[in-house]
C-alpha positions in Angstrom: 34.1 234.6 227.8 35.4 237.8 226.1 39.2 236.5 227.2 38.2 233.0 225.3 36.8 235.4 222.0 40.2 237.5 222.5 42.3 234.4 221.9 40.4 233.1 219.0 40.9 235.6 217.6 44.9 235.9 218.1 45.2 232.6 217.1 42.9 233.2 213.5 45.3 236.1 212.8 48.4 233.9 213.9 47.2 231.2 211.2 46.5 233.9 208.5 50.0 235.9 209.0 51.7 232.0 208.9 49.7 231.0 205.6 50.7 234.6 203.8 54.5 233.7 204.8 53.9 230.4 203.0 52.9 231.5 200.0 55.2 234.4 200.1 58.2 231.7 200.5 56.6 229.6 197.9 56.6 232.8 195.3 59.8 232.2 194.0 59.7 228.4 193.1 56.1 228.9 192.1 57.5 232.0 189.8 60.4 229.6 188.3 58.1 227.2 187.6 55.9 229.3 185.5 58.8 230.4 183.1 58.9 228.7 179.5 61.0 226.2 178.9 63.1 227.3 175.5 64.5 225.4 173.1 67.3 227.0 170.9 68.5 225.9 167.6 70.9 227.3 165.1 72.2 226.2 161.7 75.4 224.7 161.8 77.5 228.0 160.8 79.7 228.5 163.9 78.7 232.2 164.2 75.2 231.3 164.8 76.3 228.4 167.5 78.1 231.3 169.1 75.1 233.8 168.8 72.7 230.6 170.3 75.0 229.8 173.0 74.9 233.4 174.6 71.0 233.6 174.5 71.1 230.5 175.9 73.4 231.7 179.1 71.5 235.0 179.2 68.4 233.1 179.6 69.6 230.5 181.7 70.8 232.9 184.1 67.3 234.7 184.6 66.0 231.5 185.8 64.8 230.1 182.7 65.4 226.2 181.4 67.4 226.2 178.4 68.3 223.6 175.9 70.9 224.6 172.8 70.8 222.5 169.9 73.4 224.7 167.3 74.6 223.0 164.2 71.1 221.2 163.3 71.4 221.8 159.6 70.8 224.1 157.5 68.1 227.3 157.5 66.0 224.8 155.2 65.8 222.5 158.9 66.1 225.3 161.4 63.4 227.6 160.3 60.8 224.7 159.4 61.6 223.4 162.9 60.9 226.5 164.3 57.6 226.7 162.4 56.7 223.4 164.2 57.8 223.8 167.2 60.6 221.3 167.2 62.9 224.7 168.7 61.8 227.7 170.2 64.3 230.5 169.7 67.1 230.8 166.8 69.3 233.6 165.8 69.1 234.5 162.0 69.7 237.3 159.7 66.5 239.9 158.7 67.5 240.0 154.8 68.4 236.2 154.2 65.6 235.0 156.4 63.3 237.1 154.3 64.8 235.6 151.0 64.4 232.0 152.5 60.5 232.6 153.5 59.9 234.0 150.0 61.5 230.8 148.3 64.8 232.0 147.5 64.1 235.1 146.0 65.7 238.4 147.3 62.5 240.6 148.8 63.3 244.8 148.1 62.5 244.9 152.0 65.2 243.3 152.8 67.3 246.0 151.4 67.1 247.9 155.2 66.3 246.7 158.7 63.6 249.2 158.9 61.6 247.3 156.3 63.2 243.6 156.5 62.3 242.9 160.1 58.3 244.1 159.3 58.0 241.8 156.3 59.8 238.9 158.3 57.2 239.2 161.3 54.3 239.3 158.5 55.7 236.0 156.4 56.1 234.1 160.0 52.8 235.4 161.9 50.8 232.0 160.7 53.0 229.4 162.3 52.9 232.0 165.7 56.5 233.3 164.9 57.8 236.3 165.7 61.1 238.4 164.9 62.8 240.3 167.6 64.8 243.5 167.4 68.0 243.4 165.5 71.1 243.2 167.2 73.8 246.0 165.8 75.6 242.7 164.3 76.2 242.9 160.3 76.9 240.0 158.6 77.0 240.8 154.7 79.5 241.0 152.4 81.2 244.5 151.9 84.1 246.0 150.1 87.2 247.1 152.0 90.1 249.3 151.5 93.2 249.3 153.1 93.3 252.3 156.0 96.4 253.5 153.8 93.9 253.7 151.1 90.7 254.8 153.0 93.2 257.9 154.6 94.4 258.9 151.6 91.4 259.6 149.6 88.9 259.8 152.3 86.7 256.9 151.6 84.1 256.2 154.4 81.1 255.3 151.9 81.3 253.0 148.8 80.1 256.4 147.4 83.0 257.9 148.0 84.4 255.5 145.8 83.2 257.1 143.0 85.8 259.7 141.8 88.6 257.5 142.3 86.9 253.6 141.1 88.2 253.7 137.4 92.1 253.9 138.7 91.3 251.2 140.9 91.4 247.0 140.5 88.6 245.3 142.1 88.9 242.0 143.7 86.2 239.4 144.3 85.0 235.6 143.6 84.6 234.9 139.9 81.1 235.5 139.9 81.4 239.2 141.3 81.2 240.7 137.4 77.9 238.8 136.7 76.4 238.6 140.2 74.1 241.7 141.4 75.7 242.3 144.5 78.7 242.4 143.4 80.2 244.6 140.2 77.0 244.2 138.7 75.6 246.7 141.9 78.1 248.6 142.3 77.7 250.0 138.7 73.9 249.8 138.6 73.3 251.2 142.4 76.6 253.3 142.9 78.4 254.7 139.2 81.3 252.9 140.0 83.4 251.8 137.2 86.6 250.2 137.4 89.9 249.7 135.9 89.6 246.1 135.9 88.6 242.7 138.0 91.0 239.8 139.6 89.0 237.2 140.3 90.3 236.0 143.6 88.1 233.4 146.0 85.1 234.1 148.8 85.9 236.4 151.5 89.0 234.0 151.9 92.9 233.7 152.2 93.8 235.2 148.4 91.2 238.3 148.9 92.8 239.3 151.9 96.4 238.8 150.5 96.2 240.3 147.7 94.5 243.6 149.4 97.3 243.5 151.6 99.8 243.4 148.9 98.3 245.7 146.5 97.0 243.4 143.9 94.0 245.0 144.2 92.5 248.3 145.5 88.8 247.0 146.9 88.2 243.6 147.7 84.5 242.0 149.0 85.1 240.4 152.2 82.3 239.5 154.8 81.7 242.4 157.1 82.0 239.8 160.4 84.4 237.3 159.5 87.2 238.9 161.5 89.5 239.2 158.0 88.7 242.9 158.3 89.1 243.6 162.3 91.9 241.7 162.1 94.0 242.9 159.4 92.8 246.7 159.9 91.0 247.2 156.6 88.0 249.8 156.3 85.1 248.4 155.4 83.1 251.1 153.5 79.6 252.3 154.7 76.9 250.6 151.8 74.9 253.8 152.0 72.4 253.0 149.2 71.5 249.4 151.0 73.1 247.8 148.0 73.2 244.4 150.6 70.8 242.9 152.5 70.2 243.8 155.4 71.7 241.0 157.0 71.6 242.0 161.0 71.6 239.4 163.4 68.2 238.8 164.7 66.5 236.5 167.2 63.7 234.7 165.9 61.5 233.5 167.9 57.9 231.6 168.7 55.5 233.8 170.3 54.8 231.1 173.0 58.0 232.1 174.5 58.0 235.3 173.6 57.4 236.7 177.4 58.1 240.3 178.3 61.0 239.1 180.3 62.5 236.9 177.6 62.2 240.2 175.1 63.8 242.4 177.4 67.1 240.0 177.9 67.6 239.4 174.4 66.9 242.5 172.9 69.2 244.1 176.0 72.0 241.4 174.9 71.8 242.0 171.2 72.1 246.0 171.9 75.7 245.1 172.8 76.4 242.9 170.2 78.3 244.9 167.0 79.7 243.6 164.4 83.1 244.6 165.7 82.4 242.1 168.5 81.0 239.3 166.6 83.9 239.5 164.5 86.4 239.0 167.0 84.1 235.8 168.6 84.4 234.6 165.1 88.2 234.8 164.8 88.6 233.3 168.4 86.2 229.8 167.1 88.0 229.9 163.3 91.6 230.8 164.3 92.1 230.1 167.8 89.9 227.3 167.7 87.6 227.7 171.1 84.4 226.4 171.4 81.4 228.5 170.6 80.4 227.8 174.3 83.7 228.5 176.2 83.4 232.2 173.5 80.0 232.7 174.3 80.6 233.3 178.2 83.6 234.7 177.8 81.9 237.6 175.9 79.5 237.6 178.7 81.5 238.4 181.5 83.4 240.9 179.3 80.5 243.2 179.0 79.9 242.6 182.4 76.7 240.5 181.9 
């Protein structure tokens, strides 16, 4: 009788130990299945199909089922979509995003990161949106110098422009004299005055020639363009947040928005600088790679 009971209960403990191996085998796929399935979106400006493609891998790599859509249109399609759930994740920039949600208009948060990503989060809360940290990516316009230039009067900060601005030419698109941040700004925010203005085009071929050749002494490029990386300029610190704040940000619906999917993203925008944004850019524009085949070959560089 008691040698009956004893094998009972060997056999009830056998089935037990066999059902916890079960489910502990089962664990994973049942894990992977619970993930969100993302959908990521991006305007159809090459540095933001380059920015979507390495969420995209990031997440993909953690397990997660990824779709990228980059080049849908512009912000006035990706952010609405976004709203609606058409997409799930898009990278954007904290001080233009804040301009679009307020219909156009520049927003004085927007003037710093501190304040811009805040008032972002509050404008998208209603359609159950949310803003991520900011990567250390700038994309705004600033004003360069040559290094010759930056060495020999020590310029770091546009403030440091000040004492020396009214012997120098400044260079820019034609609207740079009327246009706030532009000359306009840089009198109003920062004293500077200068000798005179050659208007040149947008961030583009004659701006960068004509700092190179002396033409002019200051020119506005965009800070991740590659034109400044790749020609060795200085871009000078805007210390009085005369630009937007224009980091690169993810934005993102709070559906999706697990722990685990905060933690990748904000761990992959903590590498991403401007310096290496603007290299990615110059390897799409100039060497004319795919944002994808970029995109993963940043990856493995940083060892991700």
């Amino acid at each position: 009788m008691y040698q009956m009971i004893r094998i009972r209960v060997l056999l009830a403990i056998a089935v037990v130990a066999m059902v916890a191996a079960a489910a502990t085998a089962l664990t994973p796929a049942a894990a992977a299945k619970s993930k969100p399935s993302i959908i990521i979106g991006s305007t159809n400006f090459e540095e933001q199909a380059i920015v979507s493609n390495i969420y995209g891998d990031v997440l993909k790599r953690a397990g997660f089922h990824v779709t990228v859509e980059p080049a849908l249109g512009t912000r006035a399609i990706v952010v609405p979509a976004l709203e609606k759930g058409q997409i799930d994740l898009e990278p954007d920039y904290a001080a233009s995003l804040l301009a679009f949600l307020h219909g156009g208009n520049p927003e004085k948060a927007g003037d710093n990161i501190k304040t811009a990503i805040p008032a972002d989060r509050r404008a998208l809360s209603r359609y159950g949106v949310t803003v991520l940290k900011a990567s250390e990516a700038l994309d705004t316009n600033v004003f360069a110098v040559t290094q010759a230039t930056a060495r020999k009067d020590h310029l770091t900060t546009l403030s440091s422009l000040k004492p020396y601005a009214s012997k120098m030419i400044l260079g820019g698109p034609p609207e740079c004299p009327t246009y706030a941040g532009c000359e306009v700004g840089l009198e109003k925010v920062y004293g500077l005055h200068f000798a005179g203005f050659k208007p040149l085009d947008e961030a583009g071929p004659l701006s960068v020639a004509a700092l190179k050749n002396g033409e002019v002494q200051v020119v506005e490029l965009f800070s991740s363009d590659g034109n400044v990386v790749a020609n060795h300029f200085e871009a000078l610190t805007d210390n009085k947040h005369l630009e937007g704040a224009d980091y690169i940000v993810p934005v993102i619906r709070k559906s999706v928005d697990t722990p685990e999917v905060a933690r990748l993203l904000n761990g992959i925008d903590a590498k991403l600088t401007t310096v290496a944004i603007s290299k990615l850019n110059l390897d799409v524009t100039q060497k004319k790679e795919q944002p994808t085949a970029v995109a993963k070959a940043w990856l493995r560089s940083v060892h991700y």
